[in-house]
C-alpha positions as CSV (number, residue, x, y, z in Angstrom):
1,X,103.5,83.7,110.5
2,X,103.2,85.1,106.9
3,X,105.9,88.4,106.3
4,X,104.7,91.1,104.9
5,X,107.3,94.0,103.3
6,X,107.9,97.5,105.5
7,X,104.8,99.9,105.0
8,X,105.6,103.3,105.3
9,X,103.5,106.6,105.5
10,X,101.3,108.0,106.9
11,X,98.0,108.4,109.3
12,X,95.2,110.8,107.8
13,X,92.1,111.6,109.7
14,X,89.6,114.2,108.8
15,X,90.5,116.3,112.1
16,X,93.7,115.8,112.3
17,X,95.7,118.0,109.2
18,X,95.0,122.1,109.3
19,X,92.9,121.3,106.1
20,X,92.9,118.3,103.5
21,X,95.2,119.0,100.5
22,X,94.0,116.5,98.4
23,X,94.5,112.3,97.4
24,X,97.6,113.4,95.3
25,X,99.3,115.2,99.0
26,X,98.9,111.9,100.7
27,X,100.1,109.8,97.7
28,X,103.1,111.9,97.7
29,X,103.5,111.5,101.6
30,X,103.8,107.6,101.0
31,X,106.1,107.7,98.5
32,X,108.0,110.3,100.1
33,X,107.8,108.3,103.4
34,X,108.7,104.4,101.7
35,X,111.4,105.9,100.0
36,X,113.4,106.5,103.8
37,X,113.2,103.0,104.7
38,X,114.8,100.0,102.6
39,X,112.4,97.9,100.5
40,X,109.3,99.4,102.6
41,X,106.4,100.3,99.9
42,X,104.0,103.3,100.6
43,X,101.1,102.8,103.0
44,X,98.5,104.9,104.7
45,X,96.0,104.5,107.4
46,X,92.5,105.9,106.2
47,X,90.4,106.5,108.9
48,X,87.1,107.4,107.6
49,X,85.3,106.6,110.8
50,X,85.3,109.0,113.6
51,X,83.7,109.2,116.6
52,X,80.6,111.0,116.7
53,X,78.5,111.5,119.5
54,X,78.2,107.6,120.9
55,X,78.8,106.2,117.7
56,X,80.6,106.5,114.5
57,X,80.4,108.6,111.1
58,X,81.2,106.7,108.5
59,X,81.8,108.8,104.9
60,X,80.5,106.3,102.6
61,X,77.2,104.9,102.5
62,X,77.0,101.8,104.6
63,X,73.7,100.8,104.5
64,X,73.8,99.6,108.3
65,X,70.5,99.9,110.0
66,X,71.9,100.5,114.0
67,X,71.4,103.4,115.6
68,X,75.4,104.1,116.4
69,X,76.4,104.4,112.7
70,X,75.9,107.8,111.1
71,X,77.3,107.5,107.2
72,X,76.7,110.1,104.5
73,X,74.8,109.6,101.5
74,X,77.9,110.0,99.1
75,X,81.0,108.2,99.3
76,X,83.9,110.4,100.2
77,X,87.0,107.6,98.9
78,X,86.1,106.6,95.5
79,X,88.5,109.1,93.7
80,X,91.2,108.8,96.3
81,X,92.0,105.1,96.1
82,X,91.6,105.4,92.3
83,X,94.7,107.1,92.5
84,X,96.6,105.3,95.3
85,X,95.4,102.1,92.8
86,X,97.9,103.8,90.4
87,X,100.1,105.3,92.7
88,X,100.8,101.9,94.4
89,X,100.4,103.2,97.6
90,X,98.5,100.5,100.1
91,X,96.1,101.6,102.4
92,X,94.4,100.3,105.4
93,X,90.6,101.3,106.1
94,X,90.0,102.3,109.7
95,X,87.5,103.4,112.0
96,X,87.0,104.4,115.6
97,X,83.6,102.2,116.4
98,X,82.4,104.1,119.8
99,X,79.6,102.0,120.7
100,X,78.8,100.7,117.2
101,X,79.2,97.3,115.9
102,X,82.6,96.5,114.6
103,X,81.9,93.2,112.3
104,X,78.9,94.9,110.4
105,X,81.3,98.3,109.6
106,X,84.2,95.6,108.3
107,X,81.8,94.2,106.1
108,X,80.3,97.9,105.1
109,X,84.3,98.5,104.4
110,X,85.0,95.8,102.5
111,X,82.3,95.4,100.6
112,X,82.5,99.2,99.3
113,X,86.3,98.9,99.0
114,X,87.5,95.4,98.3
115,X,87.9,95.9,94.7
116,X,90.6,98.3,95.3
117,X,94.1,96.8,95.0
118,X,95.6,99.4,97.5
119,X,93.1,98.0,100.3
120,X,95.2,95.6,102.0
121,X,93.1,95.7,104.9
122,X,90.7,96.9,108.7
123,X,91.8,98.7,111.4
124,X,90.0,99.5,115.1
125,X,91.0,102.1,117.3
126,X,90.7,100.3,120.4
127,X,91.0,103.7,122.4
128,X,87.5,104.1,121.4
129,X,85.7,100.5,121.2
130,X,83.0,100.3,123.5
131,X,84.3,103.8,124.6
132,X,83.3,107.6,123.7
133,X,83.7,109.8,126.4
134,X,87.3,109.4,126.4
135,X,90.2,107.0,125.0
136,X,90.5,104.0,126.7
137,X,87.9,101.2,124.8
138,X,87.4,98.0,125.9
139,X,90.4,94.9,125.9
140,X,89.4,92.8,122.6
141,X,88.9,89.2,123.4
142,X,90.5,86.5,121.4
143,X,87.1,85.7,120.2
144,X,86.6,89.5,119.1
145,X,89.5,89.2,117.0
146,X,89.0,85.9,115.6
147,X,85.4,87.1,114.2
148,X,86.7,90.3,112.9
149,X,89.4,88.5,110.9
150,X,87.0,86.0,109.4
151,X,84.5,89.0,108.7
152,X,87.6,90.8,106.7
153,X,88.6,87.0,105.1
154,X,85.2,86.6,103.6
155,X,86.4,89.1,101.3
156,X,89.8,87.6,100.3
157,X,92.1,85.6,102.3
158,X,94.7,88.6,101.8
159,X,93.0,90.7,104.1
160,X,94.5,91.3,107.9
161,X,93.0,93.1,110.9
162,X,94.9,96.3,112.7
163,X,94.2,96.6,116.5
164,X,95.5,100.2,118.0
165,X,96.1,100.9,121.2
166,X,99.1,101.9,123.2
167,X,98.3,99.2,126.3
168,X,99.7,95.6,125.7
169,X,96.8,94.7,127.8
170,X,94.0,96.1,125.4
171,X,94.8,93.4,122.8
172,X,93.8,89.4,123.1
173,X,95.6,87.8,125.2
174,X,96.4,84.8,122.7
175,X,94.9,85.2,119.0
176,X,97.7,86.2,116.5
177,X,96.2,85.2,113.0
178,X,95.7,87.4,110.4
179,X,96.5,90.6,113.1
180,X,98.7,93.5,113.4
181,X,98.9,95.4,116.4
182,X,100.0,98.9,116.1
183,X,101.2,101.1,119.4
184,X,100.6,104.9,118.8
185,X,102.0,105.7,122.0
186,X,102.8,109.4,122.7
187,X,104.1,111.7,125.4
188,X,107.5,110.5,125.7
189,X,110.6,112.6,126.8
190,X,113.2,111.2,124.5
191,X,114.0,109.2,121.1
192,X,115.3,106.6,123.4
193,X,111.9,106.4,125.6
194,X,110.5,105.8,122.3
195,X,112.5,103.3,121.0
196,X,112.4,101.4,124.6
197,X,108.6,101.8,124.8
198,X,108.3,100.4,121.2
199,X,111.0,97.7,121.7
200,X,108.8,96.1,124.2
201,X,105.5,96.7,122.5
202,X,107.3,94.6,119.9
203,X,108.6,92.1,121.8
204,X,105.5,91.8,123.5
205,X,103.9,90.6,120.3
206,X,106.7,88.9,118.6
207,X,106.5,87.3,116.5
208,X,103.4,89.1,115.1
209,X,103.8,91.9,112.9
210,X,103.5,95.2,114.5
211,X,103.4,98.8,113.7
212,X,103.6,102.6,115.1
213,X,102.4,105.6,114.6
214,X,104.4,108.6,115.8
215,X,105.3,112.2,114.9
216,X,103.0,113.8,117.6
217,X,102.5,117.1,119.0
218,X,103.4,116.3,122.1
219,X,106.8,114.8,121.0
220,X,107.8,117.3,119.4
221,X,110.4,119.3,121.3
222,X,112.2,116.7,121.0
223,X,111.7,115.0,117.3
224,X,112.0,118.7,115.9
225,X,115.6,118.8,117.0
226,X,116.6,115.6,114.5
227,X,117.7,116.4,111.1
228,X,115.2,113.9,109.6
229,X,112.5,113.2,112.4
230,X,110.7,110.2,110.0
231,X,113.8,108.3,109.1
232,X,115.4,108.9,112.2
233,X,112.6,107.7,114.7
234,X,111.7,104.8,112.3
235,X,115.0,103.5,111.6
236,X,115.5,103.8,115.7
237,X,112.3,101.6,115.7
238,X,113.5,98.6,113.1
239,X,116.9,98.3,114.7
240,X,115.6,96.9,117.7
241,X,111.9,95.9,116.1
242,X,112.8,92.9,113.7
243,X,108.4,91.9,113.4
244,X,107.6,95.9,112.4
245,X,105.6,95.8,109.6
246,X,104.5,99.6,109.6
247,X,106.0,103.0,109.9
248,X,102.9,105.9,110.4
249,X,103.9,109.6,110.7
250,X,100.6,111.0,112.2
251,X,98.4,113.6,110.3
252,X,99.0,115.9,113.4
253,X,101.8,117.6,112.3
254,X,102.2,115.6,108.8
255,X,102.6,119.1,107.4
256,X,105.6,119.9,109.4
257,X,107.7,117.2,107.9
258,X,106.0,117.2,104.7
259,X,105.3,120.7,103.4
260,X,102.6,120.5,101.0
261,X,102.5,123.4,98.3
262,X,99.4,125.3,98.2
């Protein structure tokens, strides 16, 4: 399978930081982020698709005629990846689908975004495909997959598919091409549960890329007690992860870690 460098960075949602300091914050958070981890360049996970009732609002206009997809009439992203085009910080484009269709919100994606160089590619929350009531989703089939990474190919051959979830289960079974499968597993008593629950989500996959998002709430009495909580947890992860591909501190408690100034 292709390799990819180490992205490192960060997870922003609209509901997840106290507020939204701004394109230059989370620019800053990559950088700051990359710079812990040898040869790993700055990369973020944009999720501009969030549940909303049964379906999904999407801030861009999409132009998709289904009754699950909400979208607003401006686009919210322009300005931002301008600048993460000069910052040369990468960024994948994700949403949480509900009941909506996930090929026709890939193409939406794409086709607003593709001329972006930091767009490097989708993601799907599988917690909440097929799903809105509460995170579990449906398991993608391997002929899910397959269509969604042909969907995100028609637009370059450069483009890869995320699938999140913290069950091995919840991913196909067999299709690996052009997919990255990121575990943001949480509630976990120790660094070391952690690194063993990740170790295996990695293993599990091998050797397809994989990636984590971590830094939650609910971790924290224990990640607050490390003198570097990103670098610490994410160099725990690569020691024993040799196909991680990304490195996500979530927006959660992205302020803790990464003070920005007012």
């Amino acid at each position: 399978m292709d390799s990819h460098p180490l992205g490192a960075g960060f997870r922003f949602s609209s509901y997840g930081p106290p507020y939204n300091p701004g394109a230059e914050y989370w620019a800053d958070v990559g950088l700051q982020m990359s710079e812990k981890f040898e040869g790993a360049i700055p990369q973020g996970i944009w999720i501009f698709g969030v549940l909303s009732g049964e379906g999904t609002y999407v801030n861009f206009p999409t132009g998709i005629d289904d009754p699950y997809v909400m979208d607003s009439a401006v686009d919210m992203n322009e300005a931002v990846f301008d600048l993460f085009d000069e910052q040369g910080v990468q960024v994948w484009l994700q949403v949480e689908p509900g009941m909506a269709p996930v090929e026709p919100l890939i193409h939406a994606m794409l086709n607003q975004y593709a001329h972006h160089p930091c767009v490097i590619g989708v993601g799907v929350d599988v917690e909440w495909y097929q799903s809105y009531k509460s995170p579990e989703g449906k398991p993608v089939t391997d002929e899910e997959a397959r269509a969604w990474v042909a969907a995100a190919r028609s637009y370059g051959e450069q483009y890869r598919v995320f699938l999140k979830h913290w069950e091995q289960d919840w991913m196909p079974s067999t299709e690996r091409d052009g997919l990255v499968f990121i575990d943001d597993s949480q509630i976990l008593p120790s660094l070391e549960a952690m690194v063993a629950e990740f170790q295996a989500w990695g293993e599990d996959f091998a050797p397809a890329p994989v990636g984590f998002q971590y830094g939650y709430l609910s971790d924290k009495p224990w990640w607050q007690e490390l003198a570097d909580p990103p670098a610490e947890i994410g160099n725990a992860i690569l020691s024993v992860v040799p196909n991680a591909e990304g490195l996500y501190w979530v927006d959660f408690t992205v302020f803790d870690v990464f003070p920005p100034t007012k």
